[in-house]
C-alpha positions in Angstrom: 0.0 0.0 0.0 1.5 3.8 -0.5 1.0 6.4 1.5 -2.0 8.0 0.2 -3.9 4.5 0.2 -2.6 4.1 4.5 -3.8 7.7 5.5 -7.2 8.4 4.4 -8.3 12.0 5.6 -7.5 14.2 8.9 -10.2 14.4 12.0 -11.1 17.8 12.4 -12.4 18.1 15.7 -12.4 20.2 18.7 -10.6 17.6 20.7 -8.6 16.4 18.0 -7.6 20.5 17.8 -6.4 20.5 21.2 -3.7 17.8 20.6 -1.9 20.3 17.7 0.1 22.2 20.4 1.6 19.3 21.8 2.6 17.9 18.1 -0.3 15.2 18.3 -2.2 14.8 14.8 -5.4 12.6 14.3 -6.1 10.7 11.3 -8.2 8.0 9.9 -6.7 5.3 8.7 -6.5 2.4 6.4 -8.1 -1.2 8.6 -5.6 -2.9 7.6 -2.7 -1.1 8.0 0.0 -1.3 11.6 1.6 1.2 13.5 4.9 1.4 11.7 3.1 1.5 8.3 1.2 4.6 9.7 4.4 6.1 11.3 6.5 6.2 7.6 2.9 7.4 5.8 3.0 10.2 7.9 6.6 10.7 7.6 6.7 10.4 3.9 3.4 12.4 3.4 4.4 15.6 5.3 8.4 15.4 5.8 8.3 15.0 9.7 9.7 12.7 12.0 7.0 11.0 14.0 7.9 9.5 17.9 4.8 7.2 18.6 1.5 6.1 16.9 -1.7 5.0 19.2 -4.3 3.7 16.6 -8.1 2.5 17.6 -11.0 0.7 16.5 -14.2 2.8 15.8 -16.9 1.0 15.7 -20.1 2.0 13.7 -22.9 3.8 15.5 -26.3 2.9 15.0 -28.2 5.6 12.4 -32.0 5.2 11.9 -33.8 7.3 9.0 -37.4 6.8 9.7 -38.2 3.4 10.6 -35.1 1.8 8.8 -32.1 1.8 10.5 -28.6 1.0 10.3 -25.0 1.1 11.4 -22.2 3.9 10.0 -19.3 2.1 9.0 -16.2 1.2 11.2 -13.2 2.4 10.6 -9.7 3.3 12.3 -8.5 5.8 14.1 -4.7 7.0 14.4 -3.1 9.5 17.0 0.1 10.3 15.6 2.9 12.3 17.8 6.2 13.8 16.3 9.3 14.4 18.1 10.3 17.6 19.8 13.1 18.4 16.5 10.0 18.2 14.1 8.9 20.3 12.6 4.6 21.0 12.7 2.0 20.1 9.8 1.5 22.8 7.6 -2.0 21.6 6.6 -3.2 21.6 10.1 -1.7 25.3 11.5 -4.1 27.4 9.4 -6.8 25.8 11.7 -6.0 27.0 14.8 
């Protein structure tokens, strides 16, 4: 898999925000796809150096729309933190 197939889109969230000062960046990620797959994504993808991944499981929540009703699908989460040296994602400071 390359890069763009491991990390699928950012999390913009308010809590996802507050980790951007302490060099923590949130990210969905591919099901498949391992800690140290994630790590060199991120490093190739934004030219940073990252420390430690955490990744979890999200499971689906249950939607109904009228009397039919379903589950969202799952999908993983991955909180990535860079060393001290690193330098910040670009793509996330205009956010703050």
């Amino acid at each position: 898999m390359t890069a763009q197939d491991i990390i699928i889109r950012p999390i913009i969230t308010e809590r996802s925000m507050t980790g951007i000062g302490m060099k923590k960046y949130t990210f969905e990620v591919a099901r498949n796809a391992n800690k140290v797959e994630i790590a060199k994504a991120v490093e190739a993808l934004f030219d940073v150096k990252v420390s430690k991944v955490n990744t979890m499981n999200v499971r689906g929540h249950l939607r109904r729309q009228g009397r039919t009703e379903g589950y969202t699908p799952a999908w993983k989460k991955a909180i990535v933190s860079l060393t001290e040296s690193s330098k910040p994602i670009e793509f996330f400071e205009g956010m703050m």
